[in-house]
PAZAPA-4460 file (N, C-alpha, C; in steps of 0.05 Angstrom, whole numbers, plus 32768, in hexadecimal, padded with zeros to 4 digits):
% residues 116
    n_x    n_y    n_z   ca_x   ca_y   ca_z    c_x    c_y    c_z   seq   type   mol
   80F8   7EAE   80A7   80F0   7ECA   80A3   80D1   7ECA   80A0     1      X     A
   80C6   7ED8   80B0   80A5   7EE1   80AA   80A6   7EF1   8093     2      X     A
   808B   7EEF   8086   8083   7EFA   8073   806A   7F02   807D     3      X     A
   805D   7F24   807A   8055   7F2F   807B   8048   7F4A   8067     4      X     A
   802F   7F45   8069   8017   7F5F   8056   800D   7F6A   8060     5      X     A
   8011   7F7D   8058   8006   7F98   8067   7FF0   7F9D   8053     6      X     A
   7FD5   7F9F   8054   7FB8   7FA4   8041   7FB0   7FB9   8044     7      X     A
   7FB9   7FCE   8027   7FAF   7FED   8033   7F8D   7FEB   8026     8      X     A
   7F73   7FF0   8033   7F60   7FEF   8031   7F54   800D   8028     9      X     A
   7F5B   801D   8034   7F4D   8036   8046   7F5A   804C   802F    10      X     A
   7F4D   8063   802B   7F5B   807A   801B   7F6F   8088   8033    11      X     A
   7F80   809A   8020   7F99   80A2   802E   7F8D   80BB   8042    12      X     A
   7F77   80C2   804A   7F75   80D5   805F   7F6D   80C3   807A    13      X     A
   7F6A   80A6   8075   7F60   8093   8090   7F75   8091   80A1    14      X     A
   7F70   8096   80C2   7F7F   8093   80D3   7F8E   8070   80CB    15      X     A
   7F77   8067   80C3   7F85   8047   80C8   7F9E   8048   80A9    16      X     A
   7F97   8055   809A   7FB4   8058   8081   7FCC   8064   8092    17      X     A
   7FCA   8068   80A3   7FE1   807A   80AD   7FEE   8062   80C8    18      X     A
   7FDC   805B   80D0   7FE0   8043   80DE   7FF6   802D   80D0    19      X     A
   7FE3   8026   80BC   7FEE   8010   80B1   8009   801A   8098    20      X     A
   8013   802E   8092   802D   803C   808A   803D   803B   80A1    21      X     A
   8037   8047   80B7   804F   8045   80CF   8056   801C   80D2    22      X     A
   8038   8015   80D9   8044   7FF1   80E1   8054   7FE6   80C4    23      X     A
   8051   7FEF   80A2   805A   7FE1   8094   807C   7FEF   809C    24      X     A
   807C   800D   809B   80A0   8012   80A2   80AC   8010   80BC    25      X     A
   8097   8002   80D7   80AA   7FF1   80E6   80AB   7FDB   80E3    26      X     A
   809B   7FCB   80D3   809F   7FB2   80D1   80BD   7FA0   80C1    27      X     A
   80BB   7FC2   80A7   80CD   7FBE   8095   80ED   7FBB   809F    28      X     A
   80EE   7FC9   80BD   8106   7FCD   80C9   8111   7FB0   80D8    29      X     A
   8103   7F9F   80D9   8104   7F7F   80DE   8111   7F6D   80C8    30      X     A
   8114   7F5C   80CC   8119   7F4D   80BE   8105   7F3F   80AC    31      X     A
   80F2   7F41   80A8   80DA   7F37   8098   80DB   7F3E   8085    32      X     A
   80D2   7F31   806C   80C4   7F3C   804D   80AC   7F46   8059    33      X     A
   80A9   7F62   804C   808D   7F72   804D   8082   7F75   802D    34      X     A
   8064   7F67   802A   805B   7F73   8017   8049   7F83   8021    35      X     A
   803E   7F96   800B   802B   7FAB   8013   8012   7FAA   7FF7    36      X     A
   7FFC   7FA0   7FFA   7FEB   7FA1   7FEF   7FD4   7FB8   7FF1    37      X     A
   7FC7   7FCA   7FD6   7FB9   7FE1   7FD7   7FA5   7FCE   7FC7    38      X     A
   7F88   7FD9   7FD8   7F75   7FC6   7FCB   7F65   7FD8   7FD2    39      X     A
   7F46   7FE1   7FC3   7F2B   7FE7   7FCE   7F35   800B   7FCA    40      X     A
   7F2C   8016   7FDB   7F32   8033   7FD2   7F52   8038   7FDE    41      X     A
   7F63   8027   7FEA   7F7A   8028   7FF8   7F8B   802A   7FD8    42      X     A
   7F83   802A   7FC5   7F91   802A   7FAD   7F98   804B   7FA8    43      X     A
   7F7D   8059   7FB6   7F8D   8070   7FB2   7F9F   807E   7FBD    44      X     A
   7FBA   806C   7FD0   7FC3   8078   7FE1   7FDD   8073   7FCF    45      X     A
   7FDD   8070   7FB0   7FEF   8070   7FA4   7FF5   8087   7F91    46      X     A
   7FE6   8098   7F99   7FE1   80B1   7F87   7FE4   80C8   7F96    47      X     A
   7FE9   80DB   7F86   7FED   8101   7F99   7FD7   8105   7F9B    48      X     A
   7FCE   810A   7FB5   7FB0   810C   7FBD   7FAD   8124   7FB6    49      X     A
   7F92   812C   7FA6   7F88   813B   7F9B   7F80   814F   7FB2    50      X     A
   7F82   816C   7FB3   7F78   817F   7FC8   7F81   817D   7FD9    51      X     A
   7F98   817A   7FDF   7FA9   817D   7FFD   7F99   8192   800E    52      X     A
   7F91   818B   8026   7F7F   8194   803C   7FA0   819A   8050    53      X     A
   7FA1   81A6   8062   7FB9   81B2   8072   7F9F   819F   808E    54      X     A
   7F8C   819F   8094   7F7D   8190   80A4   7F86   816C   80A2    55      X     A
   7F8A   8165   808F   7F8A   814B   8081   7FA3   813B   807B    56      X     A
   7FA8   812D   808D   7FCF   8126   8085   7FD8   8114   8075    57      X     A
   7FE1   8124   805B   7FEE   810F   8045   8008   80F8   8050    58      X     A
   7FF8   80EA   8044   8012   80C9   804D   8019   80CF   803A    59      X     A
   8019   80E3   8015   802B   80D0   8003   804A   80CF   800A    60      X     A
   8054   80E3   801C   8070   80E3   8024   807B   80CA   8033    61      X     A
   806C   80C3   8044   806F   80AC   8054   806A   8098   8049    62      X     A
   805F   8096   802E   8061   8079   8020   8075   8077   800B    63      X     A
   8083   8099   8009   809C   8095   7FF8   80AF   808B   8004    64      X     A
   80AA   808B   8016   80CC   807B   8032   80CC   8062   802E    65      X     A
   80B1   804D   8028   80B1   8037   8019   80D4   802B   800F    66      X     A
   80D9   8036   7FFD   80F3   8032   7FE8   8109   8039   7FFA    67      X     A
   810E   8050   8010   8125   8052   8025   8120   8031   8030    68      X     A
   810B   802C   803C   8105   801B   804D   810D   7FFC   8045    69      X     A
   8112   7FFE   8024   8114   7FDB   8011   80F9   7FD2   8013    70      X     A
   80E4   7FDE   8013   80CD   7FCC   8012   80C8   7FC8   7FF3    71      X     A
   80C7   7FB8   7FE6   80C9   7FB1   7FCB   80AB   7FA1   7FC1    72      X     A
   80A2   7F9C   7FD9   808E   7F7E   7FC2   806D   7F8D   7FCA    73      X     A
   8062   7FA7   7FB8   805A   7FB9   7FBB   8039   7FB5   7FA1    74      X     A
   8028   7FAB   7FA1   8019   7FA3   7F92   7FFA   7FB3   7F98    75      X     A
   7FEC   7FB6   7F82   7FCF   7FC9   7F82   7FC1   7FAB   7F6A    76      X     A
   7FA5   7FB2   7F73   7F8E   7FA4   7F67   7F8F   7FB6   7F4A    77      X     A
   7F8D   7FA7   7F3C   7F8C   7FB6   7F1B   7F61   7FBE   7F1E    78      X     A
   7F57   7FA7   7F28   7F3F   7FB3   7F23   7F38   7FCF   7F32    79      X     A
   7F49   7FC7   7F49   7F41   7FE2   7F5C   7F4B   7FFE   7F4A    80      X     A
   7F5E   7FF9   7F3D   7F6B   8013   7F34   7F5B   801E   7F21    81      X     A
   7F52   8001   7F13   7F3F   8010   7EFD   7F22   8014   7F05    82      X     A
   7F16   8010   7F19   7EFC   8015   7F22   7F00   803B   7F30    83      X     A
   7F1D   8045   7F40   7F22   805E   7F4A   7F2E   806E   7F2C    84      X     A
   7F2B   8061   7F12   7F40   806F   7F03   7F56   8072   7F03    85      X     A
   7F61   806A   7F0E   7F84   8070   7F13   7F8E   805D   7F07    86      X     A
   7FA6   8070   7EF2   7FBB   8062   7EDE   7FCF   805C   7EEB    87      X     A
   7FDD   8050   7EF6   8006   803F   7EFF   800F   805D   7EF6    88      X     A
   800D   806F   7EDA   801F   807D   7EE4   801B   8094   7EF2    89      X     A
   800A   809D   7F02   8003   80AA   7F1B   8007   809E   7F2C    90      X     A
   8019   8089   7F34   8025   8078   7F48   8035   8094   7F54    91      X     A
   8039   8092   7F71   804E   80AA   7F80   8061   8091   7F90    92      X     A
   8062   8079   7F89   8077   8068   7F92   8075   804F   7F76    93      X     A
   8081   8036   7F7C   8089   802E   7F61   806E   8017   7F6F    94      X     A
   8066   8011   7F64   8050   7FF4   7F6C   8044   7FE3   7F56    95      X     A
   8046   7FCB   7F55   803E   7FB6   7F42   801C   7FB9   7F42    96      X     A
   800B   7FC0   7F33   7FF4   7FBA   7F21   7FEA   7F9B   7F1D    97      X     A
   7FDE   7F8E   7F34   7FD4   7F6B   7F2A   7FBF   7F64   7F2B    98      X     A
   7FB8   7F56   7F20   7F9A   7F45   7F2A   7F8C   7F43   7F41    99      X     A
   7F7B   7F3B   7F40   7F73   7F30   7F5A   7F7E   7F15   7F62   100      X     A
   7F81   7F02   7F49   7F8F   7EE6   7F4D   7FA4   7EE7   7F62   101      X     A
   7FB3   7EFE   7F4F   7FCB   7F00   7F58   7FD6   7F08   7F7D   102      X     A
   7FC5   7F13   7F7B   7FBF   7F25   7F9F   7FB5   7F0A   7FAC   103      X     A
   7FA0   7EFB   7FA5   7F9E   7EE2   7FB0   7FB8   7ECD   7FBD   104      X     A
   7FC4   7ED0   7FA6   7FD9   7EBF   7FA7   7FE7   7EC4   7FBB   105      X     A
   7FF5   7EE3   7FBE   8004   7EE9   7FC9   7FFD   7EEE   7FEC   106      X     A
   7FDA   7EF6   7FE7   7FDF   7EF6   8006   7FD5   7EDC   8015   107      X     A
   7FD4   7EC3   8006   7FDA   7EA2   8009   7FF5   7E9C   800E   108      X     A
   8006   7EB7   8003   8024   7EA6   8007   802E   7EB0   8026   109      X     A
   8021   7EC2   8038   8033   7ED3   804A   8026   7EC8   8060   110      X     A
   803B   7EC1   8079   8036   7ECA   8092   801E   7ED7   80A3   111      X     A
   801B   7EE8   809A   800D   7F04   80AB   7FFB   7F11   8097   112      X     A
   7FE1   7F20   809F   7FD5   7F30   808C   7FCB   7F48   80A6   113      X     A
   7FD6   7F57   80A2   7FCB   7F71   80AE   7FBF   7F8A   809D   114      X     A
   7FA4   7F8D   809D   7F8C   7F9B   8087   7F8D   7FBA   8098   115      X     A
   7F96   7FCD   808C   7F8A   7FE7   8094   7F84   7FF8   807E   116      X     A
***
C-alpha cells in the first residue's frame, strides 16, 4: 500500500486548496493511506472562513467529506496555528495539533508528498 500527503500550504480561497481537496478525495477512493497535512497559512483552511464572499468558493464543505471519505490521519503545525491565532476548537473537521518534529517525522514516513 502507498502512503501518501497531501500539504495544504495556501489559504482556503487558493485555486491550488481546491486542487489539492479534490486530489486528497480521489486519492482517498484508492487504496492508499492518505495523510493530509495544514502548514503555513493552509492552517486556515481548518476554520469557517470569515466573510463569506458569494465571488469566493468556500472548501469548508468539501473538507467536511474528509470523514465520509475515512481520511483519518489529518494533522496542522501547532506553531502555524498559533502564529494565525487559531484555537483546535474552531476546527470545522477533527485534526491533530503537532509539532513541527512531529510533521517531520511523518512526512519521512510516506511515499508521496504532494504540496498545494
Amino acid at each position: 500500500m502507498s502512503r501518501t500527503a497531501i500539504v495544504f500550504l495556501k489559504g482556503p480561497y487558493s485555486e491550488k486548496t481546491g486542487e489539492g481537496i479534490d486530489m486528497l478525495l480521489a486519492a482517498s477512493a484508492f487504496d492508499e493511506e492518505i495523510t493530509a497535512i495544514f502548514m503555513g497559512e493552509g492552517v486556515k483552511n481548518l476554520i469557517e472562513p470569515p466573510g463569506k464572499s458569494s465571488s469566493m468558493p468556500d472548501l469548508s464543505g468539501r473538507f467536511r467529506m474528509l470523514e465520509l471519505y475515512d481520511v483519518g490521519n489529518l494533522y496542522a503545525s501547532e506553531k502555524d496555528l498559533k502564529l494565525y491565532g487559531i484555537d483546535t476548537s474552531e476546527f470545522i473537521i477533527q485534526v491533530k495539533a503537532v509539532s513541527d518534529d512531529v510533521l517531520s517525522s511523518i512526512v519521512h514516513s510516506v511515499s508521496n508528498i504532494l504540496a498545494f
